[in-house]
N, C-alpha and C positions, 0 to 999 in steps of 0.2 A: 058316348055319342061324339062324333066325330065334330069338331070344332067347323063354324062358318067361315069360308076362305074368306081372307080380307079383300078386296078389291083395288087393286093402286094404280091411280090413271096419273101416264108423265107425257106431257105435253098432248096432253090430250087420246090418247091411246091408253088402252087398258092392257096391263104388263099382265098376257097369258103365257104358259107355258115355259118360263123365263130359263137360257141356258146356262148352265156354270160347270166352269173345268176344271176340275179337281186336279191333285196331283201333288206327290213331295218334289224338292225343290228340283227344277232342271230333268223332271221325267219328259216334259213336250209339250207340256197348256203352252206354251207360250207358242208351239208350232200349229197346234189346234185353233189356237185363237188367232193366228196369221188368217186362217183359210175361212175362222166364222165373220170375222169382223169383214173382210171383203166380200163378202156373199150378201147376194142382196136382199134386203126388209129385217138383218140382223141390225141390231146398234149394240155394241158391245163389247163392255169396257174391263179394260187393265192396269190396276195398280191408282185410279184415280184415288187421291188424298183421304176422301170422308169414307171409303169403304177403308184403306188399307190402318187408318185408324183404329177402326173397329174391330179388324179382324188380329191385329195385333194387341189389339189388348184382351181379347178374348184369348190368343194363344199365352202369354202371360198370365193371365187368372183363369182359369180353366173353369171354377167356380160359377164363373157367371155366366157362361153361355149352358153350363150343365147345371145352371139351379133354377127353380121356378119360383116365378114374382119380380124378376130382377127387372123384365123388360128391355133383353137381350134380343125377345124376335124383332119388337118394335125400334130400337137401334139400327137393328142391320138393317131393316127393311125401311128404313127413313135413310142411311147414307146412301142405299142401291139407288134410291129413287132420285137422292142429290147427283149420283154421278150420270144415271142417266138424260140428267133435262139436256135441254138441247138448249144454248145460250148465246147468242152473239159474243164469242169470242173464249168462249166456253173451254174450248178444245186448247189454249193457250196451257192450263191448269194442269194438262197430262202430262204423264210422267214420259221417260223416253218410249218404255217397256210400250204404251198404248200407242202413240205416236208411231214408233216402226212397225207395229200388227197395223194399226188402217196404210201404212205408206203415205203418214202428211210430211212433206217438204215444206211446205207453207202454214204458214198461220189459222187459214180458215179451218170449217169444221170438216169430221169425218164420216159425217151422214147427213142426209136432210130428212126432217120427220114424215113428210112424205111419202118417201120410201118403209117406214120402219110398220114391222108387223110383230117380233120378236126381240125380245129383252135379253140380254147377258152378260158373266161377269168371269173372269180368267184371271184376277188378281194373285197374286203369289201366297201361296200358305191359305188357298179359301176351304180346302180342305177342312181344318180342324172347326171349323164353323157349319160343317153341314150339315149340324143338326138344326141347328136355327137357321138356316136355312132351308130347310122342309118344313120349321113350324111357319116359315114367312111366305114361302110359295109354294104351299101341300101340291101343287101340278108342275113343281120344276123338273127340268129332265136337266140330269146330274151326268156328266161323262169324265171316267177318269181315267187317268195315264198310270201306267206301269211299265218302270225299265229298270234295267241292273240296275244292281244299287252298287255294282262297284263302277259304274260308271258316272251315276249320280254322284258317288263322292270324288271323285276325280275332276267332276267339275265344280262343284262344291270347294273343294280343296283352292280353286282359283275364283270365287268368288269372291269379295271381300263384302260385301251386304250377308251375303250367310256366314262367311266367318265373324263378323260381328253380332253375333248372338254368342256367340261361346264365350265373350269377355265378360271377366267377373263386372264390371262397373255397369253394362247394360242391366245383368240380373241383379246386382244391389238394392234395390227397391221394387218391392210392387212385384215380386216371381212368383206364384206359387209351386210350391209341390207336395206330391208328385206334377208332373209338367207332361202332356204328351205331345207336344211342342217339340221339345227339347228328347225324348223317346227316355226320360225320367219316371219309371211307373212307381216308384218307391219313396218319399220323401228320405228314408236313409240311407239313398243310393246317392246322395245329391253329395257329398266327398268325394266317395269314389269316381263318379262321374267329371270331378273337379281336375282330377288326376291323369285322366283317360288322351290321351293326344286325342288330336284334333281328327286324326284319321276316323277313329273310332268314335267321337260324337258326330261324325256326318253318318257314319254305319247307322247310329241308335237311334237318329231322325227315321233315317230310310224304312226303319224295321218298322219304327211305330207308325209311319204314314201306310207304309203297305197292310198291314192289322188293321187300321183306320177302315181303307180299301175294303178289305175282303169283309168285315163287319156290314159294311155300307152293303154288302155285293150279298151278303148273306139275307140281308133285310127288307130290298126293296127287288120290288118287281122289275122283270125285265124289261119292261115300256115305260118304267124310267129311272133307269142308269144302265150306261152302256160301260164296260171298259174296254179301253184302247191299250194295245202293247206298243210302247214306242219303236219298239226294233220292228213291229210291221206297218206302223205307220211311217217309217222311213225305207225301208227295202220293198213294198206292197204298198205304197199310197191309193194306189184306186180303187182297189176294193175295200180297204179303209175309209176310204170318205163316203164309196158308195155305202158302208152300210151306218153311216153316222149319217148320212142322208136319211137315209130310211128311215131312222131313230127318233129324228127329229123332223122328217114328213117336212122336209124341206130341201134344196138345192145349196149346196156348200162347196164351196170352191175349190174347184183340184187345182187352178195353176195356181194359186196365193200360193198354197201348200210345195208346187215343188219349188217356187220361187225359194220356198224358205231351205226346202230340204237342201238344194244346189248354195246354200250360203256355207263360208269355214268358219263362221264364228256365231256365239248366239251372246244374246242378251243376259248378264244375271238380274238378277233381283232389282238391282240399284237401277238396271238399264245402263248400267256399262258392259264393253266387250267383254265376253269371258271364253278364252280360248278351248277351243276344241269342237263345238258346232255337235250340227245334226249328226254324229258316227258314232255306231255300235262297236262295242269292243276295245274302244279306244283304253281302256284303263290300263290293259296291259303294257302298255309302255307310256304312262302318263302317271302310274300309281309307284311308288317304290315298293321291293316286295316284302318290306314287312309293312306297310301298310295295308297292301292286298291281303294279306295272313289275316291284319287284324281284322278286317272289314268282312273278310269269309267266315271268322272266327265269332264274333258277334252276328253277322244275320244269317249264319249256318241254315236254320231252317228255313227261313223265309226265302232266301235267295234256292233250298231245295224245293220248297212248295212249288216255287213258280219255275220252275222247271231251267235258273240260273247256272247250277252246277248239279252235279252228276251222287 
């Protein structure tokens, strides 16, 4: 028997249908979540503190978001609720990554509850949490991004928030593995993995977020999860957001979206610049070629699945 949905009222409104954008790093949530969070009756948040907690220590122990008892739904579903209140001065707290998606210059906040009829959250890495995140919102609708992964790692490669997971001194305490975080499926892969340049652990992210993806894609229904390919959400924006509209039986902004598309540079993780922006294809003169090797060499299949290489 199907478990009774919890009910979570934030500021007074009852969080239905709540949205979250999936995604390995630098596939596009953060281009998606430009165009949600400016559409009106969304409130919808990125990177705020009490979620990004949580979902990083769930991507670190892997354990607790996949074991039962631990109280893993009720975590996430308490920091969701913290980042959405609406607070006098509230909106100070966010990270840049949320602050550049609503476009605050200023202090005040990025929504008035007035306005707000739908919940959501774009956080970087919400991915590896979506299962407890279906046990916390059995009616969330789930959208997620897929793009080259030799493009991902090209920009990856100039992050320094994602390249700070690869230093041994983050994972000295508290890592488990196997990790699918880290795209570690083997606890005695964790040497070899030690060894691997850098090129090639942003590869073994990419693979296991897209496995993540298609897992997701294999499981749920089409009325709730959508996936987005970033190369047509950048070269076909409108019929993209027309049918993320549809998806989500709501109105979502095309120009936030080409606002974002027309920028040269996007956000990492940390919400610092990271060069190279909304452009497909860009790896091939941004990746060295044995990096490209390794990176083709490593998500060989996954980058043929999805129809990346030939």
């Amino acid at each position: 028997m199907r478990p009774t949905p919890h009910i979570l009222v934030v500021n007074g409104i009852k969080v239905r249908r709540p949205v979250f954008v999936l995604g390995a790093p630098h596939s596009g949530a953060d281009l998606l979540a430009r165009a949600l969070k400016r559409s009106f009756g969304f409130h919808l948040t990125v990177g705020r503190p009490s979620v990004a907690r949580v979902v990083y220590a769930f991507a670190r122990r892997p354990s607790i978001p996949n074991g039962k008892g631990t109280g893993a739904t009720r975590v996430l579903r308490d920091a969701l609720a913290e980042s959405w209140q609406l607070t006098p001065g509230g909106c100070q707290d966010c990270p840049a990554l949320c602050r550049d998606a609503g476009g605050l210059t200023t202090q005040g906040a990025c929504v008035t509850s007035g306005g707000i009829s739908r919940f959501g959250d774009a956080s970087p890495d919400l991915l590896y949490s979506a299962r407890v995140l279906l046990e916390a919102f059995p009616d969330a609708r789930l959208i997620q991004l897929i793009r080259d992964g030799r493009d991902v790692a090209a920009d990856m490669l100039a992050d320094p928030a994602c390249l700070a997971w690869f230093k041994p001194a983050l994972l000295a305490e508290g890592t488990e593995f196997p990790n699918p975080f880290l795209g570690i499926n083997k606890a005695e892969h964790r040497e070899k993995w030690s060894s691997l340049p850098t090129a090639g652990k942003c590869a073994l992210r990419w693979r296991n977020a897209v496995r993540i993806s298609a897992r997701l894609r294999a499981e749920l229904p089409a009325d709730q999860l959508l996936t987005v390919r970033y190369e047509d959400l950048i070269t076909q924006p409108n019929p993209v957001i027309e049918s993320v509209s549809r998806f989500l039986e709501a109105r979502v902004s095309l120009v936030a979206l080409h606002g974002a598309i027309g920028a040269t540079t996007t956000l990492g993780a940390s919400g610092s610049a990271v060069a190279g922006g909304p452009v497909t294809g860009a790896w091939r003169t941004r990746l060295r070629p044995d990096d490209a090797a390794l990176i083709e060499k490593i998500a060989q299949s996954e980058l043929l699945r999805l129809g990346y290489i030939n």
